[in-house]
TIZAVEX-824011 format. One line per 5 residues: number of its first residue (from 0); for each residue x, y, z of C-alpha. Coordinates in nm, 3 decimals, padded with zeros to 5 digits, m for minus. Example, Ala and Ser with C-alpha at 12.3 -4.5 7.8 and 13.67 -1.06 7.14 Angstrom:
# TIZAVEX-824011
0> 01.230,m00.450,00.780 | 01.367,m00.106,00.714
***
This chain:
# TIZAVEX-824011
0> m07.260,m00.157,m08.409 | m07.184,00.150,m08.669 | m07.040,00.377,m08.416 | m06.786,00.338,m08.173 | m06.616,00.629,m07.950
5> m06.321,00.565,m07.721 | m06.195,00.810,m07.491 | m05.870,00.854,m07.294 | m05.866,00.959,m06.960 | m05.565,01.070,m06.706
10> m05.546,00.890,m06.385 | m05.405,01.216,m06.206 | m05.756,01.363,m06.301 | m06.019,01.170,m06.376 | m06.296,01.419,m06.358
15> m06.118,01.596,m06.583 | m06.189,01.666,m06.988 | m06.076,01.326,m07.156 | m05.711,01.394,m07.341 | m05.792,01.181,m07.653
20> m06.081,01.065,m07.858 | m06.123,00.818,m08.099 | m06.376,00.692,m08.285 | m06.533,00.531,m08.613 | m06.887,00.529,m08.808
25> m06.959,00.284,m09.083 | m06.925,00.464,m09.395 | m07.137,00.101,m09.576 | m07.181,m00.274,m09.444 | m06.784,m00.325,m09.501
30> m06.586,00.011,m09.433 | m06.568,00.194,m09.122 | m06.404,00.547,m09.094 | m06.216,00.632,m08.848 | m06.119,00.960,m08.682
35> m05.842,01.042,m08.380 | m05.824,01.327,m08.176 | m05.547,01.403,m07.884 | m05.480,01.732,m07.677 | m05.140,01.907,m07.717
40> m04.873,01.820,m07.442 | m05.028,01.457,m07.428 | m04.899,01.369,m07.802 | m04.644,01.114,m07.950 | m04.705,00.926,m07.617
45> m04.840,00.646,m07.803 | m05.216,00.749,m07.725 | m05.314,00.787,m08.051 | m05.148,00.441,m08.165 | m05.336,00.244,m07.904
50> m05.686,00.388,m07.986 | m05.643,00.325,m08.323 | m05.552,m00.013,m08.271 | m05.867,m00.090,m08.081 | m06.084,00.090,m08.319
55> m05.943,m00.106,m08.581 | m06.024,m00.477,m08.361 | m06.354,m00.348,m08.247 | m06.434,m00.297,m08.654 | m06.265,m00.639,m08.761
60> m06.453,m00.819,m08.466 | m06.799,m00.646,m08.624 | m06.732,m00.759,m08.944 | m06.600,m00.485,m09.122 | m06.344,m00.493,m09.369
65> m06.191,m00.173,m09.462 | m06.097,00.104,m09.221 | m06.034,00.488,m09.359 | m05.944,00.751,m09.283 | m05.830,01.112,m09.428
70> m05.649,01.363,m09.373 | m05.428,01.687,m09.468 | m05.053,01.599,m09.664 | m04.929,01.866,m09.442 | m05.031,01.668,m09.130
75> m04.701,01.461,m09.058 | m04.808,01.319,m08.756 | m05.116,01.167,m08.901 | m04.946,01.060,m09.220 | m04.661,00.874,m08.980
80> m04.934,00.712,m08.773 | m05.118,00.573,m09.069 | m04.849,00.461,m09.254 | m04.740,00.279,m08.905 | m05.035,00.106,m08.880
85> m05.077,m00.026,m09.214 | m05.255,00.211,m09.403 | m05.213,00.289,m09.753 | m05.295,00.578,m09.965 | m05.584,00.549,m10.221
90> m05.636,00.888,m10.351 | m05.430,01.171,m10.301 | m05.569,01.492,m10.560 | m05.279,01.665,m10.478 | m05.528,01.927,m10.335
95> m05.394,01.877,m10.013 | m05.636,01.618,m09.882 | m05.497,01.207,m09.863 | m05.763,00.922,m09.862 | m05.594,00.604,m09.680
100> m05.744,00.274,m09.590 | m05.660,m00.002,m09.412 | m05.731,m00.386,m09.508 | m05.904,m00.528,m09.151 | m05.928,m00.858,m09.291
105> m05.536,m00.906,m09.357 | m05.430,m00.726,m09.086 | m05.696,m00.834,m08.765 | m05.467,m01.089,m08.622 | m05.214,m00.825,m08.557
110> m05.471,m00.600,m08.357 | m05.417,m00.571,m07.986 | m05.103,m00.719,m07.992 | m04.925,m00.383,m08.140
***
């Protein structure tokens, strides 16, 4: 119930290393970070979108009500993908490093249907 991991697999090869891992661990009883990894030449395919997406229902459907996540200002890709998904910045030190969270509560009837 405080960890989830979701994987991505490619048909083509199936006993092959997963291309994309996502996952979350509650952070207290009512936030949840979250964390997304995907291999080069399988990126901006959407992959990333989609496991966030069911991270974020799988933590609205436990209860949670915050989802975070952080991660470099130089990382555009991540900052795109947030923002995309709802996320808003709540501390950025300007030491390179952006806190974001995302309001599960507000935003859970919206999950899966992205």
């Amino acid at each position: 119930e405080q960890h989830l991991a979701l994987a991505a697999m490619t048909a083509e090869e199936p006993d092959a290393d997963g291309i994309a891992i996502g996952r979350f661990a509650a952070r207290s009883e009512t936030d949840v970070e979250c964390a997304i990894v995907v291999k080069a030449g399988y990126r901006r395919l959407g992959i990333a979108k989609l496991l966030l997406d069911r991270l974020a229902a799988a933590a609205a459907a436990r209860g949670y009500q915050t989802m975070s996540a952080t991660y470099l200002s130089e990382n555009e890709g991540a900052q795109g993908l947030l923002a995309s998904c709802g996320f808003v910045a709540v501390a950025d030190e300007g030491d390179g490093v952006v806190d974001v969270s995302l309001d599960l509560m507000a935003d859970s009837a919206q999950f899966g249907s992205r």
